[in-house]
C-alpha positions in Angstrom: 60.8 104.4 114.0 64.7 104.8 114.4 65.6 107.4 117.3 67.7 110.5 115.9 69.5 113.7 118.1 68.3 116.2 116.4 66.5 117.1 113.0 68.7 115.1 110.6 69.5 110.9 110.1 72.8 109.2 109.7 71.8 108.3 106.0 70.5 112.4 105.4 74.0 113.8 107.1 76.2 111.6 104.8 74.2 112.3 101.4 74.4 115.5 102.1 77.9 115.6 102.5 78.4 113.6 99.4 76.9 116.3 97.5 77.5 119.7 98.7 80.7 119.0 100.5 84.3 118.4 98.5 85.4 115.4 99.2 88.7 115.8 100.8 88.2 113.5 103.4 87.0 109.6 103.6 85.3 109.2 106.7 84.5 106.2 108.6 80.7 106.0 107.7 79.1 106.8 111.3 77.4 110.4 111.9 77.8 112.1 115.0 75.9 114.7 117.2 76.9 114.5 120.8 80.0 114.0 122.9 80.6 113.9 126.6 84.6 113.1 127.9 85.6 109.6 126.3 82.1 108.9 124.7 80.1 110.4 121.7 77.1 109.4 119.9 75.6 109.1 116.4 72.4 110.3 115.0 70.8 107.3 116.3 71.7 107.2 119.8 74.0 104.5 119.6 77.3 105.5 122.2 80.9 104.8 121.4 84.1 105.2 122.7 86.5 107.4 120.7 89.6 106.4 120.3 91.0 109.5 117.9 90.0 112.1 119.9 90.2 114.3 117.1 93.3 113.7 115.8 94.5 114.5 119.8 92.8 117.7 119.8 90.5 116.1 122.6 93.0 115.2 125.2 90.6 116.4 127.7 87.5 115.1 126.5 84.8 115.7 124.9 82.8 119.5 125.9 84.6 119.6 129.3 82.6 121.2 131.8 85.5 124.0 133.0 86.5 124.8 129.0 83.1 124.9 128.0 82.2 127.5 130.7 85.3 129.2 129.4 84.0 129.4 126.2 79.8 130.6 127.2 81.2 133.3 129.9 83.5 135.0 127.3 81.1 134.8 124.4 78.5 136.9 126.6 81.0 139.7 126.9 83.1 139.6 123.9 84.0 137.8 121.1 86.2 139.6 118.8 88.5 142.6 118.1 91.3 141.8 115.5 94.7 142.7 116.8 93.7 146.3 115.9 93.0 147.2 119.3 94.2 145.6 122.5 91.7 143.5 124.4 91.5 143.1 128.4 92.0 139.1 128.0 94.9 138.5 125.3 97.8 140.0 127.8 96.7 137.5 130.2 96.7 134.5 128.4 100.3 136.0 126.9 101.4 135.6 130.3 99.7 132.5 131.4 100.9 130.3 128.4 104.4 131.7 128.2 105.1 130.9 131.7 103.5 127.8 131.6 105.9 126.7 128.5 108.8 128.5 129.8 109.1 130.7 126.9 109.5 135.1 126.5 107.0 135.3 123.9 104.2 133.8 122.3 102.3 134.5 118.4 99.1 133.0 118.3 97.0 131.9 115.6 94.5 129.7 115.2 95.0 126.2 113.3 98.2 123.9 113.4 99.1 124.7 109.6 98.6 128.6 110.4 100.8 127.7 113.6 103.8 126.1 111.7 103.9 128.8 108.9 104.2 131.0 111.3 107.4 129.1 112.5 109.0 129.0 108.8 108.2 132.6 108.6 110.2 133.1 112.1 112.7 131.1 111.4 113.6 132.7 108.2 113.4 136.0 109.1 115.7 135.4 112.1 118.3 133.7 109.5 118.3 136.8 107.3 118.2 139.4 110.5 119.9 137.7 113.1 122.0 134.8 112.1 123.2 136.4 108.4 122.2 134.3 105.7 122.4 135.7 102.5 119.3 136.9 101.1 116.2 134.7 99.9 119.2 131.0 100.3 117.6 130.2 104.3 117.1 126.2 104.3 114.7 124.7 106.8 115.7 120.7 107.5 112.9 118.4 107.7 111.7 114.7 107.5 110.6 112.4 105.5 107.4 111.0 106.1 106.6 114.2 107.9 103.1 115.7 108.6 103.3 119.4 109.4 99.7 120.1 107.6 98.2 120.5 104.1 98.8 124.5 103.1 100.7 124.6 99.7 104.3 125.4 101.3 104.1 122.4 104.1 102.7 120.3 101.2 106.0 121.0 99.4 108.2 119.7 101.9 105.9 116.6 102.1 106.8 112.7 100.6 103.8 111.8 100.4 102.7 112.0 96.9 99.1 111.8 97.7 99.1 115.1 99.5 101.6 116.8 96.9 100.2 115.8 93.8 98.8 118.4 91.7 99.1 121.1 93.7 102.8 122.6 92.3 104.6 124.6 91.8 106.3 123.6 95.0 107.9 126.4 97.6 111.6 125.9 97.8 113.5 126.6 100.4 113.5 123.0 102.5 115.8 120.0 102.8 114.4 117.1 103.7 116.5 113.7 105.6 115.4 110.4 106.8 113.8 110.5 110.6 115.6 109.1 113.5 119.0 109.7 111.4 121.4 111.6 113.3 124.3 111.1 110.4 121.8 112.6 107.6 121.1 115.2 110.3 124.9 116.2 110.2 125.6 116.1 107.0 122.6 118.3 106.2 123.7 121.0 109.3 126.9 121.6 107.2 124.9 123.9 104.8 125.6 127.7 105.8 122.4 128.6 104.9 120.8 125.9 106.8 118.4 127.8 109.3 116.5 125.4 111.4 115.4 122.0 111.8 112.0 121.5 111.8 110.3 117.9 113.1 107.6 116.5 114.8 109.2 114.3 118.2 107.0 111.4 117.1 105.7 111.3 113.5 102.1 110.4 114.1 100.2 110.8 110.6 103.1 108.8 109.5 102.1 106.0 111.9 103.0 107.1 115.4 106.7 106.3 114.9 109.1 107.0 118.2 112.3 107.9 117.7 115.0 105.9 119.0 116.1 107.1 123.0 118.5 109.9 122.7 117.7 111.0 119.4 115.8 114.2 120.3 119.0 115.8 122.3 121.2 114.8 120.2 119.7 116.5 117.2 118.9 119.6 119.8 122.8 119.1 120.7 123.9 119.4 116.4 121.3 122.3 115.6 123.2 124.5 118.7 126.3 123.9 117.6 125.5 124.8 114.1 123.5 127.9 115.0 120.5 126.9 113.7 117.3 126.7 115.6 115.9 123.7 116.7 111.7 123.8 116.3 109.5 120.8 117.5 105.9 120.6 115.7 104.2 119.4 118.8 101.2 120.4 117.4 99.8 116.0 117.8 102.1 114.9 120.8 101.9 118.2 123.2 99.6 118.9 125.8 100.1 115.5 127.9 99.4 113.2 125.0 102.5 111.1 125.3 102.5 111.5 129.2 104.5 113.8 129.3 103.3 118.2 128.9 105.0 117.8 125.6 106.8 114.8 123.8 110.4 116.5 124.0 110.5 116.7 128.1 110.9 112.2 127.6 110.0 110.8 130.3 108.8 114.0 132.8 105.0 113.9 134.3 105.2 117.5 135.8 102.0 119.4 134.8 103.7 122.4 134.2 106.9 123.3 132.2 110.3 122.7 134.4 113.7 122.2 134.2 113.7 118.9 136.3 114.0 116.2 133.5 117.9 115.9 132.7 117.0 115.1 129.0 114.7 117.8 128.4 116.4 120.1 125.5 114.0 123.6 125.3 113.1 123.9 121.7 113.9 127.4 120.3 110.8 127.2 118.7 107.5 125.0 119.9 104.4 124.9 117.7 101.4 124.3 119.7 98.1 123.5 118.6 94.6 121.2 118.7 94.4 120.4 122.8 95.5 123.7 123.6 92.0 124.4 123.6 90.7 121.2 124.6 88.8 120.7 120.9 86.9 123.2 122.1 87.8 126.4 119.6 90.5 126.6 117.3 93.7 128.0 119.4 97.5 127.2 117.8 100.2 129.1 119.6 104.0 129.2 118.4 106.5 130.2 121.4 110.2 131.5 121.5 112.0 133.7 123.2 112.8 137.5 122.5 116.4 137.2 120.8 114.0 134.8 118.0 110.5 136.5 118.5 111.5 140.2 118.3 112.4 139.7 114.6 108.2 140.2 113.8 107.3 144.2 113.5 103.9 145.6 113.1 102.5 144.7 109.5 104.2 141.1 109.2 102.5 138.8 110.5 99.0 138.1 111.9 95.4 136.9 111.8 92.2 138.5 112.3 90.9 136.2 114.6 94.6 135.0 116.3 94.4 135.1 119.9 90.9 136.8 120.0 89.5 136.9 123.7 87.5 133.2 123.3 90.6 132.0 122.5 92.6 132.6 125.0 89.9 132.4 128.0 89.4 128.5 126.5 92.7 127.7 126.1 93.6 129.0 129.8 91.2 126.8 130.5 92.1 124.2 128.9 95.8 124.3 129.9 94.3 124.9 133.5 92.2 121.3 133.3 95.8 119.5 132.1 97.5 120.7 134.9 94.6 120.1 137.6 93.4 116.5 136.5 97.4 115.5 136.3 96.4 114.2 132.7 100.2 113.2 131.7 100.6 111.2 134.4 97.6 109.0 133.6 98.3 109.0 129.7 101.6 107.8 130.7 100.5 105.0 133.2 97.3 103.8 130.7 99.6 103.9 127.6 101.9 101.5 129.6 99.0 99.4 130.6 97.8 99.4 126.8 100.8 98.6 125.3 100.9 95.5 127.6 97.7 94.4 126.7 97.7 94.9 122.7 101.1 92.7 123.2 99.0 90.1 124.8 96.2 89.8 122.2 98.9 90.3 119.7 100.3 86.9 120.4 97.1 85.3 119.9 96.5 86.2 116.2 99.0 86.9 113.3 96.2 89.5 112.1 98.8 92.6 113.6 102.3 92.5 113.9 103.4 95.1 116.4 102.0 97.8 118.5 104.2 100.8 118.8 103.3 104.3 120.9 104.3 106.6 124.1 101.7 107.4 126.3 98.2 107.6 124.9 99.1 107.6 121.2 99.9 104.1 119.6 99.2 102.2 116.8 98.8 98.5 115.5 100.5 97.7 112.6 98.3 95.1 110.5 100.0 92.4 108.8 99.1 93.5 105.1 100.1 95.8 102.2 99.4 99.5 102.9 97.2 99.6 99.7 95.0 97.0 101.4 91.8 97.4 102.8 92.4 95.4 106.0 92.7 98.1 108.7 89.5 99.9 107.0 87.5 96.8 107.5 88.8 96.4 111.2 88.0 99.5 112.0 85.0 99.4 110.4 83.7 96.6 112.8 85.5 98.0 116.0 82.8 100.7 114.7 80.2 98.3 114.6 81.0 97.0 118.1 81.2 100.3 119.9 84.9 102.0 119.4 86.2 104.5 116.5 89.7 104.3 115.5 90.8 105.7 111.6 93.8 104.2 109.9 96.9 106.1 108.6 98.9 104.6 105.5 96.9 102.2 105.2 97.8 99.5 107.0 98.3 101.3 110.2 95.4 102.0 112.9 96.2 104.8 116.0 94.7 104.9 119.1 94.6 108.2 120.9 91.8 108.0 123.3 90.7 111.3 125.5 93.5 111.5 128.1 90.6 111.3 130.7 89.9 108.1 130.4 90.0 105.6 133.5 91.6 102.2 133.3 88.2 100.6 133.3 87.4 102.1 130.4 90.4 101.9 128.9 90.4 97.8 129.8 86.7 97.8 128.0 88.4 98.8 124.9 90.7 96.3 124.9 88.1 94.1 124.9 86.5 95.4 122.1 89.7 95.7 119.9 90.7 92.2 121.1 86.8 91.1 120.2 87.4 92.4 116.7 90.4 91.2 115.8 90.2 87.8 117.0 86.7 87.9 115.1 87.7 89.3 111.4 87.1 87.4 108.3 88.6 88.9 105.7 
Protein backbone atom coordinates (compact mmCIF):
# COMPACT_ATOMS: atom_id res chain seq x y z
CA UNK A 1 0.00 0.00 0.00
CA UNK A 2 1.58 3.38 -1.12
CA UNK A 3 2.47 5.61 2.05
CA UNK A 4 0.67 9.16 1.90
CA UNK A 5 1.09 12.48 4.58
CA UNK A 6 -2.07 12.99 5.20
CA UNK A 7 -5.68 12.03 4.06
CA UNK A 8 -5.33 12.61 0.37
CA UNK A 9 -2.94 10.79 -2.66
CA UNK A 10 -0.85 12.49 -5.31
CA UNK A 11 -3.34 11.05 -8.08
CA UNK A 12 -6.64 12.45 -5.69
CA UNK A 13 -4.82 16.06 -5.08
CA UNK A 14 -4.31 16.61 -8.88
CA UNK A 15 -7.90 15.42 -10.08
CA UNK A 16 -9.18 17.45 -7.84
CA UNK A 17 -7.47 20.32 -8.96
CA UNK A 18 -8.30 19.46 -12.52
CA UNK A 19 -11.84 19.84 -11.69
CA UNK A 20 -12.74 22.36 -9.21
CA UNK A 21 -9.72 24.54 -9.68
CA UNK A 22 -9.25 27.08 -12.92
CA UNK A 23 -6.65 26.21 -14.55
CA UNK A 24 -4.33 29.13 -14.53
CA UNK A 25 -1.38 27.41 -13.75
CA UNK A 26 0.51 24.17 -15.43
CA UNK A 27 2.23 22.59 -12.74
CA UNK A 28 4.98 20.11 -12.70
CA UNK A 29 2.90 16.98 -11.86
CA UNK A 30 4.25 16.16 -8.23
CA UNK A 31 1.84 16.90 -5.03
CA UNK A 32 3.27 18.22 -1.96
CA UNK A 33 2.47 18.22 1.80
CA UNK A 34 5.56 18.98 3.81
CA UNK A 35 8.65 21.20 3.77
CA UNK A 36 11.58 21.60 6.09
CA UNK A 37 14.59 24.36 4.87
CA UNK A 38 15.92 23.15 1.40
CA UNK A 39 13.75 19.88 1.27
CA UNK A 40 9.89 19.16 0.83
CA UNK A 41 7.97 16.13 0.29
CA UNK A 42 5.02 14.72 -1.82
CA UNK A 43 2.03 12.84 -0.82
CA UNK A 44 4.01 9.76 -0.88
CA UNK A 45 6.97 10.50 1.20
CA UNK A 46 9.30 10.72 -1.48
CA UNK A 47 11.93 13.96 -0.40
CA UNK A 48 13.29 16.47 -2.91
CA UNK A 49 15.27 19.38 -3.07
CA UNK A 50 13.52 22.54 -4.23
CA UNK A 51 15.13 24.48 -6.38
CA UNK A 52 12.29 27.38 -6.94
CA UNK A 53 11.80 28.19 -3.59
CA UNK A 54 8.54 29.57 -4.43
CA UNK A 55 9.36 31.73 -6.97
CA UNK A 56 12.17 33.16 -4.17
CA UNK A 57 9.60 33.73 -1.69
CA UNK A 58 11.54 30.94 0.36
CA UNK A 59 14.96 32.45 0.64
CA UNK A 60 15.00 31.18 4.19
CA UNK A 61 13.70 27.90 3.81
CA UNK A 62 11.01 26.07 4.18
CA UNK A 63 8.70 26.65 7.81
CA UNK A 64 11.85 28.23 9.54
CA UNK A 65 11.75 27.55 13.11
CA UNK A 66 12.17 31.54 14.32
CA UNK A 67 9.38 32.80 11.46
CA UNK A 68 7.12 30.12 12.28
CA UNK A 69 7.22 30.87 16.02
CA UNK A 70 6.60 34.46 14.82
CA UNK A 71 3.71 33.52 13.13
CA UNK A 72 1.98 30.85 16.30
CA UNK A 73 2.91 33.57 19.20
CA UNK A 74 1.05 36.35 17.36
CA UNK A 75 -1.83 34.26 16.16
CA UNK A 76 -2.66 33.48 20.00
CA UNK A 77 -3.01 37.16 20.71
CA UNK A 78 -4.17 38.73 17.68
CA UNK A 79 -4.73 38.36 14.27
CA UNK A 80 -6.44 41.25 12.75
CA UNK A 81 -7.75 44.84 13.02
CA UNK A 82 -7.99 46.57 9.50
CA UNK A 83 -6.17 49.86 9.50
CA UNK A 84 -9.28 51.22 11.32
CA UNK A 85 -7.71 51.17 14.62
CA UNK A 86 -4.00 51.28 15.46
CA UNK A 87 -2.51 48.01 16.69
CA UNK A 88 0.47 47.65 19.31
CA UNK A 89 2.65 45.64 16.58
CA UNK A 90 2.37 47.62 13.13
CA UNK A 91 4.39 50.95 14.52
CA UNK A 92 7.10 48.55 15.35
CA UNK A 93 7.57 46.73 12.33
CA UNK A 94 7.19 50.54 10.60
CA UNK A 95 10.22 51.21 12.36
CA UNK A 96 12.10 48.11 12.10
CA UNK A 97 11.77 47.72 8.18
CA UNK A 98 12.21 51.39 7.36
CA UNK A 99 15.47 51.48 9.12
CA UNK A 100 16.50 48.31 7.94
CA UNK A 101 15.99 49.62 4.12
CA UNK A 102 17.06 53.04 4.91
CA UNK A 103 13.90 54.57 3.98
CA UNK A 104 11.23 57.43 6.02
CA UNK A 105 8.19 55.61 5.26
CA UNK A 106 6.79 52.40 4.46
CA UNK A 107 2.84 51.24 2.90
CA UNK A 108 2.38 47.77 3.30
CA UNK A 109 0.25 45.36 1.64
CA UNK A 110 0.17 42.10 1.10
CA UNK A 111 1.04 40.42 -2.45
CA UNK A 112 3.79 41.67 -5.03
CA UNK A 113 1.07 42.86 -7.59
CA UNK A 114 -0.88 44.76 -4.63
CA UNK A 115 2.85 46.04 -3.77
CA UNK A 116 3.67 47.49 -7.34
CA UNK A 117 0.13 49.19 -7.77
CA UNK A 118 0.72 50.64 -4.92
CA UNK A 119 4.00 52.14 -6.49
CA UNK A 120 2.09 53.42 -9.82
CA UNK A 121 -0.42 54.86 -7.67
CA UNK A 122 2.50 56.76 -5.67
CA UNK A 123 4.20 57.66 -8.38
CA UNK A 124 1.44 59.28 -10.13
CA UNK A 125 0.11 60.99 -7.50
CA UNK A 126 3.54 62.59 -6.67
CA UNK A 127 3.71 63.62 -10.61
CA UNK A 128 0.44 65.46 -10.37
CA UNK A 129 1.10 66.95 -6.61
CA UNK A 130 4.57 67.31 -6.45
CA UNK A 131 6.44 67.30 -9.65
CA UNK A 132 3.40 69.16 -11.91
CA UNK A 133 2.35 67.13 -14.57
CA UNK A 134 -0.60 68.13 -16.16
CA UNK A 135 -3.65 66.26 -15.17
CA UNK A 136 -4.42 62.51 -16.00
CA UNK A 137 -0.76 62.78 -19.03
CA UNK A 138 1.78 61.01 -15.99
CA UNK A 139 3.96 58.24 -18.01
CA UNK A 140 5.54 55.43 -16.07
CA UNK A 141 8.74 53.85 -18.30
CA UNK A 142 9.08 50.25 -18.24
CA UNK A 143 10.62 47.16 -19.99
CA UNK A 144 10.03 44.89 -22.21
CA UNK A 145 9.96 41.47 -21.29
CA UNK A 146 9.01 42.69 -17.90
CA UNK A 147 7.18 40.76 -15.11
CA UNK A 148 5.72 43.11 -12.46
CA UNK A 149 2.56 40.67 -11.85
CA UNK A 150 -0.80 39.65 -13.49
CA UNK A 151 -3.54 42.50 -12.19
CA UNK A 152 -5.21 44.04 -15.38
CA UNK A 153 -3.09 47.37 -15.29
CA UNK A 154 0.59 45.51 -14.85
CA UNK A 155 -0.84 43.11 -17.56
CA UNK A 156 -1.09 46.20 -19.86
CA UNK A 157 2.25 47.25 -19.72
CA UNK A 158 3.32 43.50 -20.33
CA UNK A 159 4.81 41.96 -23.94
CA UNK A 160 3.95 39.05 -23.40
CA UNK A 161 0.89 38.18 -25.33
CA UNK A 162 0.10 35.20 -23.34
CA UNK A 163 -0.51 37.14 -20.21
CA UNK A 164 -2.32 40.16 -22.18
CA UNK A 165 -4.46 38.40 -24.32
CA UNK A 166 -8.03 38.84 -23.80
CA UNK A 167 -8.10 40.65 -20.97
CA UNK A 168 -8.39 44.48 -22.59
CA UNK A 169 -9.11 47.14 -22.61
CA UNK A 170 -5.63 47.90 -21.64
CA UNK A 171 -4.70 50.93 -18.83
CA UNK A 172 -2.77 53.56 -20.56
CA UNK A 173 -0.53 55.58 -19.11
CA UNK A 174 3.04 53.48 -19.63
CA UNK A 175 5.91 53.54 -22.11
CA UNK A 176 7.63 50.71 -22.46
CA UNK A 177 11.77 50.46 -23.95
CA UNK A 178 14.10 47.59 -24.45
CA UNK A 179 16.02 46.40 -21.02
CA UNK A 180 19.61 47.08 -20.50
CA UNK A 181 19.29 50.15 -23.10
CA UNK A 182 20.49 53.20 -21.67
CA UNK A 183 19.94 55.29 -25.20
CA UNK A 184 16.08 54.06 -25.32
CA UNK A 185 16.11 55.06 -21.66
CA UNK A 186 17.05 58.75 -22.71
CA UNK A 187 15.16 59.18 -25.36
CA UNK A 188 12.04 58.10 -23.42
CA UNK A 189 13.16 60.52 -20.13
CA UNK A 190 12.72 63.50 -22.62
CA UNK A 191 8.80 63.23 -22.17
CA UNK A 192 7.59 65.97 -19.67
CA UNK A 193 5.16 63.97 -18.51
CA UNK A 194 7.37 61.07 -17.96
CA UNK A 195 7.01 60.33 -14.09
CA UNK A 196 9.13 57.31 -13.17
CA UNK A 197 10.88 54.45 -14.39
CA UNK A 198 9.80 51.36 -13.19
CA UNK A 199 12.08 47.93 -13.68
CA UNK A 200 12.96 44.92 -12.09
CA UNK A 201 17.28 44.93 -11.56
CA UNK A 202 17.25 41.45 -13.07
CA UNK A 203 14.23 40.34 -15.12
CA UNK A 204 13.74 36.88 -13.72
CA UNK A 205 10.22 35.55 -15.27
CA UNK A 206 11.82 36.75 -18.39
CA UNK A 207 14.72 34.27 -17.81
CA UNK A 208 16.90 35.65 -15.04
CA UNK A 209 18.59 38.21 -17.39
CA UNK A 210 21.43 40.59 -15.70
CA UNK A 211 21.95 43.72 -16.83
CA UNK A 212 25.09 44.70 -18.19
CA UNK A 213 27.73 46.34 -15.12
CA UNK A 214 26.86 49.86 -14.74
CA UNK A 215 23.56 49.91 -16.09
CA UNK A 216 21.51 50.26 -12.87
CA UNK A 217 23.35 53.78 -11.90
CA UNK A 218 23.37 54.95 -14.91
CA UNK A 219 19.66 54.76 -15.39
CA UNK A 220 19.37 55.86 -11.48
CA UNK A 221 21.89 58.77 -12.67
CA UNK A 222 19.18 59.83 -16.11
CA UNK A 223 15.86 59.45 -13.91
CA UNK A 224 17.56 62.27 -11.32
CA UNK A 225 18.40 64.49 -13.68
CA UNK A 226 15.10 64.35 -15.31
CA UNK A 227 13.07 64.54 -12.13
CA UNK A 228 11.50 61.43 -12.40
CA UNK A 229 11.63 58.77 -9.78
CA UNK A 230 13.58 55.84 -10.09
CA UNK A 231 11.46 52.54 -8.59
CA UNK A 232 13.13 49.03 -8.52
CA UNK A 233 10.50 46.03 -8.41
CA UNK A 234 12.67 43.87 -6.21
CA UNK A 235 9.83 42.06 -5.33
CA UNK A 236 12.13 38.40 -6.95
CA UNK A 237 15.84 39.60 -6.43
CA UNK A 238 15.50 41.38 -2.83
CA UNK A 239 15.93 39.98 0.42
CA UNK A 240 19.57 38.36 -0.21
CA UNK A 241 18.62 36.40 -3.31
CA UNK A 242 21.27 37.66 -5.55
CA UNK A 243 23.80 37.91 -2.57
CA UNK A 244 23.39 40.95 -1.99
CA UNK A 245 20.06 42.52 0.72
CA UNK A 246 18.70 43.71 -2.56
CA UNK A 247 19.89 43.32 -6.28
CA UNK A 248 20.56 47.27 -6.66
CA UNK A 249 23.44 47.46 -3.73
CA UNK A 250 25.82 45.16 -6.83
CA UNK A 251 28.13 43.58 -5.22
CA UNK A 252 27.51 44.51 -1.18
CA UNK A 253 27.09 41.39 1.40
CA UNK A 254 26.09 43.72 4.43
CA UNK A 255 23.01 42.17 6.15
CA UNK A 256 21.56 45.38 6.64
CA UNK A 257 20.94 48.48 4.44
CA UNK A 258 24.24 50.84 4.29
CA UNK A 259 25.80 53.31 2.40
CA UNK A 260 29.16 51.44 2.04
CA UNK A 261 28.91 50.03 -1.62
CA UNK A 262 30.15 53.03 -4.03
CA UNK A 263 27.56 51.81 -6.68
CA UNK A 264 24.66 51.54 -4.61
CA UNK A 265 22.01 54.27 -6.13
CA UNK A 266 18.88 54.38 -3.26
CA UNK A 267 15.80 53.80 -5.32
CA UNK A 268 13.15 56.51 -4.58
CA UNK A 269 10.88 53.82 -4.59
CA UNK A 270 11.59 49.84 -3.63
CA UNK A 271 8.80 47.32 -3.88
CA UNK A 272 9.28 44.51 -1.59
CA UNK A 273 7.58 41.41 -1.47
CA UNK A 274 7.63 37.20 -1.26
CA UNK A 275 10.89 36.59 1.32
CA UNK A 276 9.96 39.41 3.24
CA UNK A 277 8.06 37.01 5.14
CA UNK A 278 10.11 34.05 4.56
CA UNK A 279 7.04 32.21 2.43
CA UNK A 280 5.59 32.20 5.54
CA UNK A 281 2.42 34.71 5.20
CA UNK A 282 1.79 37.05 2.54
CA UNK A 283 3.81 40.48 3.49
CA UNK A 284 4.69 43.09 0.24
CA UNK A 285 5.97 46.37 1.53
CA UNK A 286 6.68 49.49 -0.80
CA UNK A 287 9.21 52.13 0.89
CA UNK A 288 10.12 55.89 0.08
CA UNK A 289 10.75 58.67 1.85
CA UNK A 290 8.40 61.54 3.10
CA UNK A 291 8.80 64.25 0.23
CA UNK A 292 7.30 60.93 -2.10
CA UNK A 293 5.19 59.00 0.64
CA UNK A 294 3.27 62.06 2.19
CA UNK A 295 1.40 62.41 -1.07
CA UNK A 296 -1.17 59.33 0.35
CA UNK A 297 -4.12 60.95 2.80
CA UNK A 298 -6.65 59.04 4.70
CA UNK A 299 -9.17 57.30 2.24
CA UNK A 300 -6.63 56.66 -0.73
CA UNK A 301 -5.10 53.85 -0.42
CA UNK A 302 -5.10 50.69 1.69
CA UNK A 303 -5.96 47.03 2.38
CA UNK A 304 -7.93 45.35 4.96
CA UNK A 305 -5.51 42.95 5.87
CA UNK A 306 -2.08 45.28 4.87
CA UNK A 307 0.29 45.21 7.64
CA UNK A 308 -2.08 43.37 10.09
CA UNK A 309 -0.11 42.30 13.31
CA UNK A 310 0.93 38.60 11.82
CA UNK A 311 2.29 40.30 9.24
CA UNK A 312 4.59 42.37 10.52
CA UNK A 313 5.70 40.05 13.64
CA UNK A 314 6.70 37.34 10.59
CA UNK A 315 8.28 39.54 8.53
CA UNK A 316 10.45 41.02 11.50
CA UNK A 317 11.26 37.79 11.74
CA UNK A 318 11.94 36.96 8.76
CA UNK A 319 14.21 40.07 7.97
CA UNK A 320 15.74 39.21 11.51
CA UNK A 321 16.80 35.43 10.17
CA UNK A 322 18.47 37.22 6.84
CA UNK A 323 20.48 39.30 8.81
CA UNK A 324 21.51 36.68 11.56
CA UNK A 325 22.30 33.57 9.32
CA UNK A 326 24.42 36.28 6.94
CA UNK A 327 22.16 34.65 4.00
CA UNK A 328 23.70 37.11 1.16
CA UNK A 329 26.87 36.26 1.75
CA UNK A 330 26.42 32.56 1.21
CA UNK A 331 23.91 33.10 -1.85
CA UNK A 332 26.63 35.09 -3.21
CA UNK A 333 29.61 32.55 -2.56
CA UNK A 334 27.15 29.21 -3.63
CA UNK A 335 25.96 31.14 -6.76
CA UNK A 336 29.68 31.64 -7.65
CA UNK A 337 30.36 27.98 -6.92
CA UNK A 338 27.20 27.02 -9.16
CA UNK A 339 27.82 28.96 -11.92
CA UNK A 340 31.34 27.19 -12.06
CA UNK A 341 30.00 24.05 -11.97
CA UNK A 342 26.90 24.32 -14.54
CA UNK A 343 29.91 25.73 -16.90
CA UNK A 344 31.69 22.46 -16.30
CA UNK A 345 28.91 20.06 -17.18
CA UNK A 346 27.90 22.51 -19.74
CA UNK A 347 31.01 21.65 -21.84
CA UNK A 348 30.24 18.11 -21.78
CA UNK A 349 26.85 18.10 -23.61
CA UNK A 350 25.44 20.58 -26.36
CA UNK A 351 21.96 19.82 -24.56
CA UNK A 352 22.32 23.74 -22.79
CA UNK A 353 23.97 26.51 -24.07
CA UNK A 354 24.70 28.95 -21.27
CA UNK A 355 24.06 29.42 -17.71
CA UNK A 356 23.42 32.94 -16.72
CA UNK A 357 22.50 34.37 -12.85
CA UNK A 358 23.81 36.55 -9.71
CA UNK A 359 23.87 34.85 -6.56
CA UNK A 360 21.32 32.17 -6.06
CA UNK A 361 19.09 32.82 -9.02
CA UNK A 362 20.31 31.47 -12.52
CA UNK A 363 19.10 29.71 -15.23
CA UNK A 364 20.19 27.25 -18.12
CA UNK A 365 19.30 28.10 -21.36
CA UNK A 366 18.44 24.84 -23.37
CA UNK A 367 19.54 24.55 -26.83
CA UNK A 368 15.91 24.43 -28.45
CA UNK A 369 13.00 26.62 -29.63
CA UNK A 370 11.04 28.20 -26.77
CA UNK A 371 7.83 26.44 -28.04
CA UNK A 372 9.54 23.22 -27.43
CA UNK A 373 8.98 20.89 -24.88
CA UNK A 374 12.69 20.15 -23.94
CA UNK A 375 13.11 22.01 -20.62
CA UNK A 376 9.54 20.52 -19.45
CA UNK A 377 10.82 17.06 -20.04
CA UNK A 378 14.22 17.83 -18.20
CA UNK A 379 12.65 19.07 -15.51
CA UNK A 380 10.38 16.64 -15.45
CA UNK A 381 13.12 13.94 -14.83
CA UNK A 382 15.29 16.22 -12.53
CA UNK A 383 11.68 15.61 -10.78
CA UNK A 384 12.00 12.06 -11.10
CA UNK A 385 15.57 11.98 -9.70
CA UNK A 386 14.92 14.05 -6.65
CA UNK A 387 15.10 18.05 -7.54
CA UNK A 388 12.23 20.56 -8.79
CA UNK A 389 13.06 23.33 -11.02
CA UNK A 390 10.00 24.98 -13.50
CA UNK A 391 10.86 26.49 -16.73
CA UNK A 392 10.17 30.06 -17.92
CA UNK A 393 9.68 30.84 -21.85
CA UNK A 394 10.01 27.84 -22.56
CA UNK A 395 13.26 26.97 -23.15
CA UNK A 396 14.67 28.42 -20.11
CA UNK A 397 14.97 26.58 -16.54
CA UNK A 398 15.80 28.81 -13.12
CA UNK A 399 17.34 27.74 -10.19
CA UNK A 400 16.68 29.51 -7.00
CA UNK A 401 17.22 27.20 -4.26
CA UNK A 402 16.44 28.26 -0.30
CA UNK A 403 19.34 30.72 0.44
CA UNK A 404 20.09 28.25 3.39
CA UNK A 405 21.42 25.81 1.60
CA UNK A 406 25.10 24.42 2.39
CA UNK A 407 27.59 23.65 -0.30
CA UNK A 408 27.10 20.02 0.18
CA UNK A 409 23.84 20.24 -0.68
CA UNK A 410 24.13 22.47 -3.19
CA UNK A 411 27.16 20.11 -4.78
CA UNK A 412 24.35 17.11 -4.61
CA UNK A 413 22.28 19.10 -6.95
CA UNK A 414 24.69 19.47 -9.28
CA UNK A 415 24.84 16.07 -9.45
CA UNK A 416 21.51 15.55 -10.02
CA UNK A 417 21.13 18.30 -12.77
CA UNK A 418 24.39 17.00 -14.32
CA UNK A 419 22.78 13.15 -13.97
CA UNK A 420 19.87 14.37 -15.93
CA UNK A 421 21.16 16.20 -18.51
CA UNK A 422 23.84 14.03 -19.53
CA UNK A 423 21.04 11.18 -19.30
CA UNK A 424 18.00 12.78 -21.63
CA UNK A 425 16.74 11.23 -24.65
CA UNK A 426 14.64 13.26 -26.30
Amino acid sequence: MTQTIGNISSKEAIAMEDKYGAHNYHPLPVVLARGEGVHVWDTDGKKYFDFLSAYSAVNQGHCHPRIVGALKAQAEIMTLTSRAFYNNVLGEFEQYITEYFGYEKVLPMNTGAEAVETAIKLCRKWAYEVKGVEQNEAKIIVCDNNFHGRTTTIVSFSNDENARANFGPFTPGFVRIPHNDLESLKRALLNEHVAGFMLEPIQGEAGVFVPDTGYLQAAHKLCKEAGVLFIADEVQTGIARTGALLAMCGDCTCEKHCEKQASYRKPDILILGKAVSGGVYPVSAVLADNKIMDVIKPGQHGSTFGGNPIAAKVAMAALEVVRDEQLSLNARRLGDLFRKEMNRVIEKTDLVNSVRGKGLLNAILINDTEDSQTAWNICVQMKENGLLAKPTHGNIIRFAPPLVMTEDELMECVSIIEKTLLEYKA
